[in-house]
PyMOL Python script that loads the backbone (N, CA, C, O; Angstrom):
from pymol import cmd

cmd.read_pdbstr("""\
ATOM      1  N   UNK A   1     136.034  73.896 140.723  1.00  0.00           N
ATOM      2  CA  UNK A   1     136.014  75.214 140.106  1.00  0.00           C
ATOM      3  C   UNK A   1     135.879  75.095 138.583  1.00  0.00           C
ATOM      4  O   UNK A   1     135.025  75.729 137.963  1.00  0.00           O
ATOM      5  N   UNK A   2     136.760  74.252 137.999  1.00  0.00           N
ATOM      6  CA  UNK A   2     136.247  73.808 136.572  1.00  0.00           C
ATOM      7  C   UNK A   2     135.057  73.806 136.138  1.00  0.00           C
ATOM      8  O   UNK A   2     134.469  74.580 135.382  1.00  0.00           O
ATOM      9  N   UNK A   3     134.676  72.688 136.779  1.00  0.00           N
ATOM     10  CA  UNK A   3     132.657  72.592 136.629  1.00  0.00           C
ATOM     11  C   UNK A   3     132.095  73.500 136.383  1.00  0.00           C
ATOM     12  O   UNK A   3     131.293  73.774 135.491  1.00  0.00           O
ATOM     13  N   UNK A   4     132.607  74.162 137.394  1.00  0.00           N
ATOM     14  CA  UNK A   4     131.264  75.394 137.841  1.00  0.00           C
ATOM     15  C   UNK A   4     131.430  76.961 136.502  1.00  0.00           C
ATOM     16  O   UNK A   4     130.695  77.902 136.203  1.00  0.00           O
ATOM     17  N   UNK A   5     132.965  76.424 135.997  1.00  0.00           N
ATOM     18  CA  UNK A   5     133.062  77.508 134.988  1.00  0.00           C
ATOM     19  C   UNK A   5     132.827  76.865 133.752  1.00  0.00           C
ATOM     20  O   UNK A   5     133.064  77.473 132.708  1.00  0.00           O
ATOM     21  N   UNK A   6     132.281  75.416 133.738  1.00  0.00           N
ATOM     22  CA  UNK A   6     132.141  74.735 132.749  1.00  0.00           C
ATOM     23  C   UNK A   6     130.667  75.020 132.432  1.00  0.00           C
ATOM     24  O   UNK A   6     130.119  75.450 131.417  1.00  0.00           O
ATOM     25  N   UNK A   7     130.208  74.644 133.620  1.00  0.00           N
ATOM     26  CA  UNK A   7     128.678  74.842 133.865  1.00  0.00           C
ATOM     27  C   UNK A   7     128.094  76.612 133.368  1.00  0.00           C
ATOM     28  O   UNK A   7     127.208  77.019 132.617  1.00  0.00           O
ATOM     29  N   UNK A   8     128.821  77.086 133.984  1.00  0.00           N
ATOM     30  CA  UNK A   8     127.704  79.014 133.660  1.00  0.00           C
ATOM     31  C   UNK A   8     128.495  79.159 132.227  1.00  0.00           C
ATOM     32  O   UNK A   8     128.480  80.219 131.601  1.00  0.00           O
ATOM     33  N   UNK A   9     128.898  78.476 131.961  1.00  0.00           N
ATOM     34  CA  UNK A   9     129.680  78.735 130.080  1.00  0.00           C
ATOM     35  C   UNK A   9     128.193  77.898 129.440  1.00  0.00           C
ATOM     36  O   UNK A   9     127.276  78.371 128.769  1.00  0.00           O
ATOM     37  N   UNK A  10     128.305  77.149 129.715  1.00  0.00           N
ATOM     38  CA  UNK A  10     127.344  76.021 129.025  1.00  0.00           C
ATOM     39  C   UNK A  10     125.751  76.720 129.455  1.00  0.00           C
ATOM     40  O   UNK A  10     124.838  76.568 128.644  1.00  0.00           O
ATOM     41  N   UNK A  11     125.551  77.304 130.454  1.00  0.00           N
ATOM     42  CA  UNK A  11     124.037  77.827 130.703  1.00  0.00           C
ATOM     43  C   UNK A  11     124.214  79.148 129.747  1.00  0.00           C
ATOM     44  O   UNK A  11     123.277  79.322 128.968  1.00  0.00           O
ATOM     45  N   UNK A  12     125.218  80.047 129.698  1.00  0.00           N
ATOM     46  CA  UNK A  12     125.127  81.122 128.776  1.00  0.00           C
ATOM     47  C   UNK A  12     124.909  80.444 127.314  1.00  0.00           C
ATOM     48  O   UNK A  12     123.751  80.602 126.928  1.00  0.00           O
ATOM     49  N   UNK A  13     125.406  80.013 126.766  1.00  0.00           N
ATOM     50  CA  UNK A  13     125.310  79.609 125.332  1.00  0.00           C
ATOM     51  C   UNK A  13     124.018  78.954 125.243  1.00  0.00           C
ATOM     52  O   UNK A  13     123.431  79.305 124.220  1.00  0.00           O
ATOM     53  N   UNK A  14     123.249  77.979 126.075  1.00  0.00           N
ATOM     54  CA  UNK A  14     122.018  77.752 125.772  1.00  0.00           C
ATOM     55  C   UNK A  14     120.982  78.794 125.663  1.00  0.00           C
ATOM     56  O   UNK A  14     120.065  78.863 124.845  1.00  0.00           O
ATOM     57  N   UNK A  15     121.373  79.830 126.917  1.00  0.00           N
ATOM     58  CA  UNK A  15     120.337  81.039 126.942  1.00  0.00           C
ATOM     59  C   UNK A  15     120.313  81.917 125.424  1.00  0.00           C
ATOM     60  O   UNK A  15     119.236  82.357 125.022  1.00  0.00           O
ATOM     61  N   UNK A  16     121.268  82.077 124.825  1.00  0.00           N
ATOM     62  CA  UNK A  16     122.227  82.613 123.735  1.00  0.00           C
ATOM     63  C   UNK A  16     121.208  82.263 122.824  1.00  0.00           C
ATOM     64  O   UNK A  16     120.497  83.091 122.252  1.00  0.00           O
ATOM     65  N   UNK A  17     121.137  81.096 122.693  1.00  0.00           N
ATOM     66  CA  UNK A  17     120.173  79.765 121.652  1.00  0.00           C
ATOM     67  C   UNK A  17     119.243  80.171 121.656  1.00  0.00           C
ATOM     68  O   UNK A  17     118.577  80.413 120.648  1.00  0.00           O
ATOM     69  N   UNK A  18     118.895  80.381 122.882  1.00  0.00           N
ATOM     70  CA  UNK A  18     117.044  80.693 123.180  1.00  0.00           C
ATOM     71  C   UNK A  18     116.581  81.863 122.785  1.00  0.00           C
ATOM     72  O   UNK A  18     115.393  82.081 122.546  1.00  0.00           O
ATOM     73  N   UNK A  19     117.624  82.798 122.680  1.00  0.00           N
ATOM     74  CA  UNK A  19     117.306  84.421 122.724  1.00  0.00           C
ATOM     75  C   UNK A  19     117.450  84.692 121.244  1.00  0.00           C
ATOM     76  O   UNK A  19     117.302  85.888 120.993  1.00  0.00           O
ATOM     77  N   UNK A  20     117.736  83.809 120.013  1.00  0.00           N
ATOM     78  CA  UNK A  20     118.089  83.731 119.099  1.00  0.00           C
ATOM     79  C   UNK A  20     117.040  84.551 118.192  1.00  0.00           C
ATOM     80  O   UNK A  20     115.818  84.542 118.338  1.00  0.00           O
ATOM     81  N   UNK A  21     117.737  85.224 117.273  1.00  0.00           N
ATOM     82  CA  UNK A  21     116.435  86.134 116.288  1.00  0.00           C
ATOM     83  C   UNK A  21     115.914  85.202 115.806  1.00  0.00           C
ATOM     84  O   UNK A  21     116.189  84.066 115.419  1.00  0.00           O
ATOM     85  N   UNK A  22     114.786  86.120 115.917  1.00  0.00           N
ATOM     86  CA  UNK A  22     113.524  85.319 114.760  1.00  0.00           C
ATOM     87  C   UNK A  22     112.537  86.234 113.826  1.00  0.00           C
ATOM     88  O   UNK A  22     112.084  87.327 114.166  1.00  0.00           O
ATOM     89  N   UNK A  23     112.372  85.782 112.980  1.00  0.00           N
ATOM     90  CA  UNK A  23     111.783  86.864 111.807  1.00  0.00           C
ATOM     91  C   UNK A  23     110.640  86.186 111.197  1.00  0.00           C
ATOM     92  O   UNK A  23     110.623  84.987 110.918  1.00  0.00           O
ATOM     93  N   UNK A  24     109.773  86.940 111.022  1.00  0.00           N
ATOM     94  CA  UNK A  24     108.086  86.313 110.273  1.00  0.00           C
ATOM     95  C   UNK A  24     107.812  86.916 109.075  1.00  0.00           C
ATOM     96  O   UNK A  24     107.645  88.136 109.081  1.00  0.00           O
ATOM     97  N   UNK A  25     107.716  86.186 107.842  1.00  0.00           N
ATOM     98  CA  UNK A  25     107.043  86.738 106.703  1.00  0.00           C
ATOM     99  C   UNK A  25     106.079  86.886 106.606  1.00  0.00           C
ATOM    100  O   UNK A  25     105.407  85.885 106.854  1.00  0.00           O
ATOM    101  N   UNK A  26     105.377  88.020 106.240  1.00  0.00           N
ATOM    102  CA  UNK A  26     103.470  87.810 106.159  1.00  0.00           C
ATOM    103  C   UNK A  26     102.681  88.390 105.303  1.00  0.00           C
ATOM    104  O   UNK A  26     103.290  89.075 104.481  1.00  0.00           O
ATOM    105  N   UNK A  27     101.307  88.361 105.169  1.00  0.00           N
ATOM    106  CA  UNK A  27     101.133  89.161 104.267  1.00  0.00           C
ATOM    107  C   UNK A  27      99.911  90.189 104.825  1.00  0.00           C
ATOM    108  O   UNK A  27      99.430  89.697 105.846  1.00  0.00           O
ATOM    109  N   UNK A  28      99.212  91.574 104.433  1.00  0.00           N
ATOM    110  CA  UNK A  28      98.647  92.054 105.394  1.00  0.00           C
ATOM    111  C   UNK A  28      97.459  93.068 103.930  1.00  0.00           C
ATOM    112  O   UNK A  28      97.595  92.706 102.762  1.00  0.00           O
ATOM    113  N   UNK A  29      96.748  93.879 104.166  1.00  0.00           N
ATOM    114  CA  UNK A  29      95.906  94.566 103.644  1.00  0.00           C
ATOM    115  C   UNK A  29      95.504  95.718 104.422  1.00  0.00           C
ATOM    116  O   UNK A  29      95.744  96.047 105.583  1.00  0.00           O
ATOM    117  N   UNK A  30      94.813  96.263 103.461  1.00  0.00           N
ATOM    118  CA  UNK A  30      94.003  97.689 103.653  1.00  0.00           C
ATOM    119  C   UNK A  30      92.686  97.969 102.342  1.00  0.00           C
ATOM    120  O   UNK A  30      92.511  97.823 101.132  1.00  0.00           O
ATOM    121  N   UNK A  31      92.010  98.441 103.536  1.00  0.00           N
ATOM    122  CA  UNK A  31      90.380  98.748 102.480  1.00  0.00           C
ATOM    123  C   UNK A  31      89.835 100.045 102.297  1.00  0.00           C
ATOM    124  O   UNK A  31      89.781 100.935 103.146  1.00  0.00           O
ATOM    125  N   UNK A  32      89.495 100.077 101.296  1.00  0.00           N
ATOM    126  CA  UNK A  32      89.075 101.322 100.719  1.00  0.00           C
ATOM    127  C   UNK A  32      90.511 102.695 100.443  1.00  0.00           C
ATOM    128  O   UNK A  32      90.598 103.796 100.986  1.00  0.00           O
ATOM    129  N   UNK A  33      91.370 102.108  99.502  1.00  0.00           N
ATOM    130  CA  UNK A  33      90.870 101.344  98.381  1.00  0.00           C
ATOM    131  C   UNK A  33      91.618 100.222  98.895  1.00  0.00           C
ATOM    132  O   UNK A  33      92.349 100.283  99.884  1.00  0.00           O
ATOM    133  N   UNK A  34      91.357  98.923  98.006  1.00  0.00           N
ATOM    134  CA  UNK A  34      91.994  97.933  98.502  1.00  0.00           C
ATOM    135  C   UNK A  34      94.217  97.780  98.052  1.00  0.00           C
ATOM    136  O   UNK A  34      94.846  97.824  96.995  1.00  0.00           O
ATOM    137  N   UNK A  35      94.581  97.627  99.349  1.00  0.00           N
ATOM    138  CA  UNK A  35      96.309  97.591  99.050  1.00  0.00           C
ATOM    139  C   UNK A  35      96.318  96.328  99.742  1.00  0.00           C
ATOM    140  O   UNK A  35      95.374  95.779 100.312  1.00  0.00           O
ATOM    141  N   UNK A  36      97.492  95.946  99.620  1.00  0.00           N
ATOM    142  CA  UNK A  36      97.868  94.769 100.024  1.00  0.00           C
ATOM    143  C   UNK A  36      99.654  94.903  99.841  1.00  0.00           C
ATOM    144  O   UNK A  36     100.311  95.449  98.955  1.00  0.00           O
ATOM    145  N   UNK A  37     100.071  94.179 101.041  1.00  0.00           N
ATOM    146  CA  UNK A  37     101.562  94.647 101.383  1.00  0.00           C
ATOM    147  C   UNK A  37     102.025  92.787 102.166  1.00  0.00           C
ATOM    148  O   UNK A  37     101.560  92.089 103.068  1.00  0.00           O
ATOM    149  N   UNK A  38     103.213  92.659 101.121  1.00  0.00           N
ATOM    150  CA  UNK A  38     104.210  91.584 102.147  1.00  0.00           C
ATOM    151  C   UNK A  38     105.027  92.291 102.668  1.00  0.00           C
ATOM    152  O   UNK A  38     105.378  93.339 102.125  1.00  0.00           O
ATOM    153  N   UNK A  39     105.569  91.847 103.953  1.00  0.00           N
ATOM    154  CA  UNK A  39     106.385  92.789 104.751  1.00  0.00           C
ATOM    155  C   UNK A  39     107.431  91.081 105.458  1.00  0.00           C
ATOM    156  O   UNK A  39     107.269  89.886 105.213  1.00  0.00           O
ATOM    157  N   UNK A  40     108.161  91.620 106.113  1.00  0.00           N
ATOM    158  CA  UNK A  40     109.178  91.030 107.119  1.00  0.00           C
ATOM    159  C   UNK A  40     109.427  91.541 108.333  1.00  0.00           C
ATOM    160  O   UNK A  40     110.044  92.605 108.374  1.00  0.00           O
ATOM    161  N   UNK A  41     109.057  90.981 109.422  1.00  0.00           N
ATOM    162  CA  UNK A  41     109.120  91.801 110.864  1.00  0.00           C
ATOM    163  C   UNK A  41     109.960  90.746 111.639  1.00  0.00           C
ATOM    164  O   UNK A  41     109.987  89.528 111.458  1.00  0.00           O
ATOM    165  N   UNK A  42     110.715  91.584 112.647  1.00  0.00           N
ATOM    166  CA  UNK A  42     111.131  90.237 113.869  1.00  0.00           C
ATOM    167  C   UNK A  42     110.571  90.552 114.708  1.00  0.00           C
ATOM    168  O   UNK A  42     110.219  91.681 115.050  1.00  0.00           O
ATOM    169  N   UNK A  43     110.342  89.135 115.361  1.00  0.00           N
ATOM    170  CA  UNK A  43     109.288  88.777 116.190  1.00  0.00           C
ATOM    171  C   UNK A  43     110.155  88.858 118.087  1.00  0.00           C
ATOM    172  O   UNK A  43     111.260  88.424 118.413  1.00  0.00           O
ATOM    173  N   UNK A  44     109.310  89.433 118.788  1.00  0.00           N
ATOM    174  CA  UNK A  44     109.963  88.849 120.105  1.00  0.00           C
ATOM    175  C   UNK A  44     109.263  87.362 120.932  1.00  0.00           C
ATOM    176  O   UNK A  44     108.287  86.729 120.529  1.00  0.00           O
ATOM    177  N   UNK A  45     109.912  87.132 121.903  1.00  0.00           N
ATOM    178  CA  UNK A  45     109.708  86.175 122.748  1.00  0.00           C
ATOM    179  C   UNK A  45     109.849  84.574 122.085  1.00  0.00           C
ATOM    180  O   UNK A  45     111.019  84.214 121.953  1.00  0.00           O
ATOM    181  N   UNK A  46     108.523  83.318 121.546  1.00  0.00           N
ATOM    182  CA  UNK A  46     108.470  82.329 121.017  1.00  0.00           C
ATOM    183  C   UNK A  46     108.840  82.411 119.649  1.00  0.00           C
ATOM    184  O   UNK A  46     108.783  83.527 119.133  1.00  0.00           O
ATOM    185  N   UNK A  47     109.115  81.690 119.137  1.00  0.00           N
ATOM    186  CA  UNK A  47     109.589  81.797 117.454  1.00  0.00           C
ATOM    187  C   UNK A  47     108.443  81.062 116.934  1.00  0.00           C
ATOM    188  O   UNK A  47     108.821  79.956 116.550  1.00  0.00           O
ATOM    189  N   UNK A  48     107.035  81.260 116.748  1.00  0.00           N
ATOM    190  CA  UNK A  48     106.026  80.589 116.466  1.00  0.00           C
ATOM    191  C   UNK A  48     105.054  81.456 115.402  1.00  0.00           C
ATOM    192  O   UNK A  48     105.013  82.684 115.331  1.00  0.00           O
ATOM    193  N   UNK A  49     104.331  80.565 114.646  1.00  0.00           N
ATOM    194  CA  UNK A  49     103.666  81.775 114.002  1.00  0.00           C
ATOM    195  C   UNK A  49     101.907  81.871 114.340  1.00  0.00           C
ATOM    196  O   UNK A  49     100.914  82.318 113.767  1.00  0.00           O
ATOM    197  N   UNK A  50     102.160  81.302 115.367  1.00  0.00           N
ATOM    198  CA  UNK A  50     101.007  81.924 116.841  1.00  0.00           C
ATOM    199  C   UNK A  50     101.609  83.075 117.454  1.00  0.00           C
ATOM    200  O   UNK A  50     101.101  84.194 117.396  1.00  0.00           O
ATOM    201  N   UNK A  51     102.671  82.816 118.033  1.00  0.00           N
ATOM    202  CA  UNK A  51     103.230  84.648 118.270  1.00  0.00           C
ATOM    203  C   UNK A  51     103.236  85.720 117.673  1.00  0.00           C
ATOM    204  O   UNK A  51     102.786  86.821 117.990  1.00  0.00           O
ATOM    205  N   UNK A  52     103.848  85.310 116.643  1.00  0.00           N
ATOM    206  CA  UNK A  52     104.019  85.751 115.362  1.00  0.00           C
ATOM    207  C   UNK A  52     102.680  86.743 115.154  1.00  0.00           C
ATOM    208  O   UNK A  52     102.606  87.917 115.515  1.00  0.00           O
ATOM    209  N   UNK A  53     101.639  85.956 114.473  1.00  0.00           N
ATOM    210  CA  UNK A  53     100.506  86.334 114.177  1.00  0.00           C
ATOM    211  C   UNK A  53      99.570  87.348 115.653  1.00  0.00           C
ATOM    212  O   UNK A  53      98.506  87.959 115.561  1.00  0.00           O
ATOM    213  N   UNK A  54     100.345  87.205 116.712  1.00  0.00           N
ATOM    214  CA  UNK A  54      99.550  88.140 117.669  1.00  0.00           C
ATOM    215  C   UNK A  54     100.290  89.379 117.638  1.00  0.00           C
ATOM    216  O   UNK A  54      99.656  90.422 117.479  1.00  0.00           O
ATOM    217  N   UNK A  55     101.600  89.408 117.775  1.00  0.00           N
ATOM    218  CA  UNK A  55     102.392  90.237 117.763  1.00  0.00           C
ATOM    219  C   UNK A  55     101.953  91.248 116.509  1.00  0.00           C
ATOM    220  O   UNK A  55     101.522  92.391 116.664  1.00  0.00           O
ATOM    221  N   UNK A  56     102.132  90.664 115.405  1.00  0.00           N
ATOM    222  CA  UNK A  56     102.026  91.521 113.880  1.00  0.00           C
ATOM    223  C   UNK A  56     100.193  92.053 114.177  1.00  0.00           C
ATOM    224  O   UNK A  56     100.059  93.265 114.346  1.00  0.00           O
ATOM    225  N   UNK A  57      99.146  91.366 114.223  1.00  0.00           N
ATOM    226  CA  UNK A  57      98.116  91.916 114.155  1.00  0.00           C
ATOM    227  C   UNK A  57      97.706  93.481 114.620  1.00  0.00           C
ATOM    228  O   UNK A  57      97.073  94.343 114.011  1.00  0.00           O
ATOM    229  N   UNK A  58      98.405  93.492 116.120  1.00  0.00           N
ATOM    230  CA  UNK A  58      98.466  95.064 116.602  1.00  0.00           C
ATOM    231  C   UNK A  58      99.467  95.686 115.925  1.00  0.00           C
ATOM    232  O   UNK A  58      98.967  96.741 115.533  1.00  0.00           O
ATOM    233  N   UNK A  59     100.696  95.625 115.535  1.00  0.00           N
ATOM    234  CA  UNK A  59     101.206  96.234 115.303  1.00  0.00           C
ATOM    235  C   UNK A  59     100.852  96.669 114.110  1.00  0.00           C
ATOM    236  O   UNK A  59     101.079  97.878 114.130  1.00  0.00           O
ATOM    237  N   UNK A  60     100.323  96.300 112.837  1.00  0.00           N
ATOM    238  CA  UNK A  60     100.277  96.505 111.911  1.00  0.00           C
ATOM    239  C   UNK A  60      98.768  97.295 112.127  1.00  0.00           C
ATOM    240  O   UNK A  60      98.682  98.354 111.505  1.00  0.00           O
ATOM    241  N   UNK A  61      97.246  96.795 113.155  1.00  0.00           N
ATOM    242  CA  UNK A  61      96.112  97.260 112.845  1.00  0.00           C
ATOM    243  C   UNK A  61      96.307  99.088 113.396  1.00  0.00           C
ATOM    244  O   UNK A  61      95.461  99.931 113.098  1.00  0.00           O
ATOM    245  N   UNK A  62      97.132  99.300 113.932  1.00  0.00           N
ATOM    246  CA  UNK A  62      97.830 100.552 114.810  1.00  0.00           C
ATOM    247  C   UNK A  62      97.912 101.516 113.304  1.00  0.00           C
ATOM    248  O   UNK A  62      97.613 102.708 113.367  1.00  0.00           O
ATOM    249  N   UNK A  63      98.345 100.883 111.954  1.00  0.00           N
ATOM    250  CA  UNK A  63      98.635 101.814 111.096  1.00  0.00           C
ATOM    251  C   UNK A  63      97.669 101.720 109.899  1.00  0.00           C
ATOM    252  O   UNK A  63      97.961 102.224 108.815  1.00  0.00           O
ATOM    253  N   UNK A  64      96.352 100.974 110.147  1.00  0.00           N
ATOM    254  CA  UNK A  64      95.454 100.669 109.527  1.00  0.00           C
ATOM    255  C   UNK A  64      95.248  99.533 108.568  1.00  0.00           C
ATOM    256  O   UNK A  64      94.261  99.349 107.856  1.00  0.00           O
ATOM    257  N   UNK A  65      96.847  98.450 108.701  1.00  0.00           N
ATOM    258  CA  UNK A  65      96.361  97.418 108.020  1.00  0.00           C
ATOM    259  C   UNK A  65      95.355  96.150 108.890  1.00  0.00           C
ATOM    260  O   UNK A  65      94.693  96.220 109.925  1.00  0.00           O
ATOM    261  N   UNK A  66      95.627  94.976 107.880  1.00  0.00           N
ATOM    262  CA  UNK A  66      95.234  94.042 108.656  1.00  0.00           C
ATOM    263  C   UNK A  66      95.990  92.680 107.881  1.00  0.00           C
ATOM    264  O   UNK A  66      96.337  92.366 106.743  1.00  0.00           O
ATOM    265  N   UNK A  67      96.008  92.070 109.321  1.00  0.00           N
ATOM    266  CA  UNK A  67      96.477  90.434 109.061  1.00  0.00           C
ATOM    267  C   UNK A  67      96.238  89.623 108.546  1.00  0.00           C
ATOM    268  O   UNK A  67      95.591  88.804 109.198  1.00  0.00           O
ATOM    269  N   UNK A  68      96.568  89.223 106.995  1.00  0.00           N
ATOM    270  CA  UNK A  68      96.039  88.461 106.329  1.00  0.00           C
ATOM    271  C   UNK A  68      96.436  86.868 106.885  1.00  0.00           C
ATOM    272  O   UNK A  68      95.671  85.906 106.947  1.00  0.00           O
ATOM    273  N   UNK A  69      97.643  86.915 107.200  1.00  0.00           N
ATOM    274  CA  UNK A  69      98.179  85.755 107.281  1.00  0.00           C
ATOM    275  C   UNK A  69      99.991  85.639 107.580  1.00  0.00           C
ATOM    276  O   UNK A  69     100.697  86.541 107.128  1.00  0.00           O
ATOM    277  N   UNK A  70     100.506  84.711 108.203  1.00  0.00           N
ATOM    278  CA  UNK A  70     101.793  84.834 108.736  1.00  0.00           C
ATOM    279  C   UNK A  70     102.032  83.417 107.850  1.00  0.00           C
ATOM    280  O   UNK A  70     101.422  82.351 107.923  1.00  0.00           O
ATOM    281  N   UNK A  71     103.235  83.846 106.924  1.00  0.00           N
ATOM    282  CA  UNK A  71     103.596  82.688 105.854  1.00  0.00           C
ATOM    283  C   UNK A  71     104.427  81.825 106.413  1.00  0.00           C
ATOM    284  O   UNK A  71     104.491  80.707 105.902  1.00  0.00           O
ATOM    285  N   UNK A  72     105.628  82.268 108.113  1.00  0.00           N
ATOM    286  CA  UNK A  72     106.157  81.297 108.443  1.00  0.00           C
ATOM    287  C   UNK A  72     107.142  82.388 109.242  1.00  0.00           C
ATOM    288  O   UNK A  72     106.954  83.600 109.139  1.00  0.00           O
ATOM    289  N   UNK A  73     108.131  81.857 109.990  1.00  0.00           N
ATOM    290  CA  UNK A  73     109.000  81.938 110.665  1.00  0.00           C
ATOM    291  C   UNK A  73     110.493  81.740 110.503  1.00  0.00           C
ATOM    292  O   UNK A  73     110.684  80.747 109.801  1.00  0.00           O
ATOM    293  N   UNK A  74     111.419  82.208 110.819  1.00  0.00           N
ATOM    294  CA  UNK A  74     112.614  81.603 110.513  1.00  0.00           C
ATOM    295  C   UNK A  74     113.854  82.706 111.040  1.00  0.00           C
ATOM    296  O   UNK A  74     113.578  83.905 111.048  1.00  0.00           O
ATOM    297  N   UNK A  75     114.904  82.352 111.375  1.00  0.00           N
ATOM    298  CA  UNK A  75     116.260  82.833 111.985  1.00  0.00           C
ATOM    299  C   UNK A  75     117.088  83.873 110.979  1.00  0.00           C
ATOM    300  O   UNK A  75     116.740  84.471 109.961  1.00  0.00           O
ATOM    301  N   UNK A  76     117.893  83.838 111.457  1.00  0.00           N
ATOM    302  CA  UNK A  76     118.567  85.297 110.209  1.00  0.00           C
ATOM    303  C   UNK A  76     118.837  84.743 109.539  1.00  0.00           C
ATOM    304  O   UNK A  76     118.783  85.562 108.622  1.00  0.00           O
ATOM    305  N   UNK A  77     119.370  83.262 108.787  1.00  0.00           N
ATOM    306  CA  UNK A  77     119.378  83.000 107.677  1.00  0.00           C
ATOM    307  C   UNK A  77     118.647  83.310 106.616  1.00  0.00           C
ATOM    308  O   UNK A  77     119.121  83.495 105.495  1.00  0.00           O
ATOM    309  N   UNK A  78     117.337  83.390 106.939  1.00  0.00           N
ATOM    310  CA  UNK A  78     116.559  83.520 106.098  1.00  0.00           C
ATOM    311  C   UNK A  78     116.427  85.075 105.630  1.00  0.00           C
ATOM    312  O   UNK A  78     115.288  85.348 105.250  1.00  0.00           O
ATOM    313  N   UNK A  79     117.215  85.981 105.587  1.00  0.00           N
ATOM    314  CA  UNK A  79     116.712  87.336 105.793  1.00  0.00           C
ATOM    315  C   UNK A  79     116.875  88.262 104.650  1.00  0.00           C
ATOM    316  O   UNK A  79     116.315  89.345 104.482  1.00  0.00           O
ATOM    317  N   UNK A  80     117.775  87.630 103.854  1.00  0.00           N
ATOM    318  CA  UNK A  80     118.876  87.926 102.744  1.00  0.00           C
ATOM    319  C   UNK A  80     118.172  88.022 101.680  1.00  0.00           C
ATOM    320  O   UNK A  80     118.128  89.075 101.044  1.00  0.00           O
ATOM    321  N   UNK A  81     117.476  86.876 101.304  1.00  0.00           N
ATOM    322  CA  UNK A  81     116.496  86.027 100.356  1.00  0.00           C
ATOM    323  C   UNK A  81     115.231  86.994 100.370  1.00  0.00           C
ATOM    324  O   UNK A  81     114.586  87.197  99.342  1.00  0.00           O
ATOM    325  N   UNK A  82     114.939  87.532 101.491  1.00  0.00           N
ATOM    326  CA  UNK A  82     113.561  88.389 101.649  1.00  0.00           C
ATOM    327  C   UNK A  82     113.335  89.838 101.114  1.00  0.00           C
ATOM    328  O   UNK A  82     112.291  90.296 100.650  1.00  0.00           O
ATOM    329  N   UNK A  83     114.886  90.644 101.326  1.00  0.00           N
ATOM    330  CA  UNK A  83     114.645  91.709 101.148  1.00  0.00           C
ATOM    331  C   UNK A  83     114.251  92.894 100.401  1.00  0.00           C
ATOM    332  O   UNK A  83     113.921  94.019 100.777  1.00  0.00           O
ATOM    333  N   UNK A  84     114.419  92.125  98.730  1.00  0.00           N
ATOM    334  CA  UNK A  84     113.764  92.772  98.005  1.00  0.00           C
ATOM    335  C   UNK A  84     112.021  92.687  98.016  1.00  0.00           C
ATOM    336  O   UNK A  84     111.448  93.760  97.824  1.00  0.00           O
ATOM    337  N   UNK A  85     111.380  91.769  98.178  1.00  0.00           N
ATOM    338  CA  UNK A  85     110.519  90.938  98.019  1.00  0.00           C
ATOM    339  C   UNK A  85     109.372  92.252  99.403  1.00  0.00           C
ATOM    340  O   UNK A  85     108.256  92.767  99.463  1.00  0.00           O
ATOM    341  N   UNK A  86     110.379  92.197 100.038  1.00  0.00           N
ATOM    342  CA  UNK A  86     109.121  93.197 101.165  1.00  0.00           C
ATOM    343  C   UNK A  86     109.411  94.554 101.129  1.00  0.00           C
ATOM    344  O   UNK A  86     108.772  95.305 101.867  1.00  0.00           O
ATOM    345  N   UNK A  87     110.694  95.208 100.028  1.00  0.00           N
ATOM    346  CA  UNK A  87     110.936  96.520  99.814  1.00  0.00           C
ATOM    347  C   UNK A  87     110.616  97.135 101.302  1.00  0.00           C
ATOM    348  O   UNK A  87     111.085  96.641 102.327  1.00  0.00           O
ATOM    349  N   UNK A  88     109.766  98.264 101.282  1.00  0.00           N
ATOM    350  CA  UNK A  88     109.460  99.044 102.400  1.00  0.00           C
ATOM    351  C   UNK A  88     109.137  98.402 103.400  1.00  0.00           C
ATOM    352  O   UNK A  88     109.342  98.974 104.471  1.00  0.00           O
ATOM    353  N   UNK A  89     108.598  97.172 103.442  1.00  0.00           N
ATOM    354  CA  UNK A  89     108.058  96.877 104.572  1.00  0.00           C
ATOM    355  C   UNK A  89     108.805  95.713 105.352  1.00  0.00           C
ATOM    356  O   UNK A  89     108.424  94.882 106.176  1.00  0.00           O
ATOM    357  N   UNK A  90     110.528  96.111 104.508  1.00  0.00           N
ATOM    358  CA  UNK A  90     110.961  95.173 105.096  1.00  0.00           C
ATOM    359  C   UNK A  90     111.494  95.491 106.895  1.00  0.00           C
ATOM    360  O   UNK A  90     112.022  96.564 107.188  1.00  0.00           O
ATOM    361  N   UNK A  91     111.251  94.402 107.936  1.00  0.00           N
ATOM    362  CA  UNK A  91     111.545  95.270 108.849  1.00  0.00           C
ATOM    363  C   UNK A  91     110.632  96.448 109.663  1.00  0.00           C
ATOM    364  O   UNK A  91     110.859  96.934 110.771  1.00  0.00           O
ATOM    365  N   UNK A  92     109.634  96.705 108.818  1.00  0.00           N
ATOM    366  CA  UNK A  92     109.265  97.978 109.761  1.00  0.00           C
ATOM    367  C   UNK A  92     108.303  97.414 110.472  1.00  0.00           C
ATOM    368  O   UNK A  92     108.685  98.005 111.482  1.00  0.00           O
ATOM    369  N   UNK A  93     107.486  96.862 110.820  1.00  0.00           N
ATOM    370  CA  UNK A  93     107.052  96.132 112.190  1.00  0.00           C
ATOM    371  C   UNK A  93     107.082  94.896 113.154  1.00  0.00           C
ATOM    372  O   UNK A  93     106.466  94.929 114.219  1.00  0.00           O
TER     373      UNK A  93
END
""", "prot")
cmd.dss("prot")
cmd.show_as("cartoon", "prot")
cmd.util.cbc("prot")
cmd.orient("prot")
């Protein structure tokens, strides 16, 4: 009985790990006239900035920007450090 409460303790906390936030910095545009916006979004599913970059492309071409580029990835540590830096766009897609 130990084990087995040792065991679904130990499978929750890995799942825990896995399910862990993840957040993408990026940078994105708009034409005519030309804008350009860094933003901060969290990402679902892989923590990759192949996900990353599929995920943000619709979401962002939906409001007429576009994907310039995904600067990187990273956990809530990183989130603190960002927030002036993406003002409005911190978060919103």
């Amino acid at each position: 009985m130990k084990h087995l409460i040792l065991s679904t303790l130990a499978l929750g906390l890995m799942a825990g790990a896995a399910q862990a936030a993840c957040y993408a910095d990026y940078k994105a545009k708009q034409d005519n006239p030309l804008r350009l916006h860094y933003g901060v979004a969290q990402i679902d599913g892989d923590c990759s900035v192949a996900n990353a970059a599929q995920q943000l492309s619709g979401a962002l071409a939906a409001d007429g920007w576009q994907l310039l580029n995904v600067l990187g990835v990273f956990d809530d540590s990183g989130l603190d450090e960002r927030i002036e830096s993406a003002g409005q766009y911190y978060l919103r897609y």
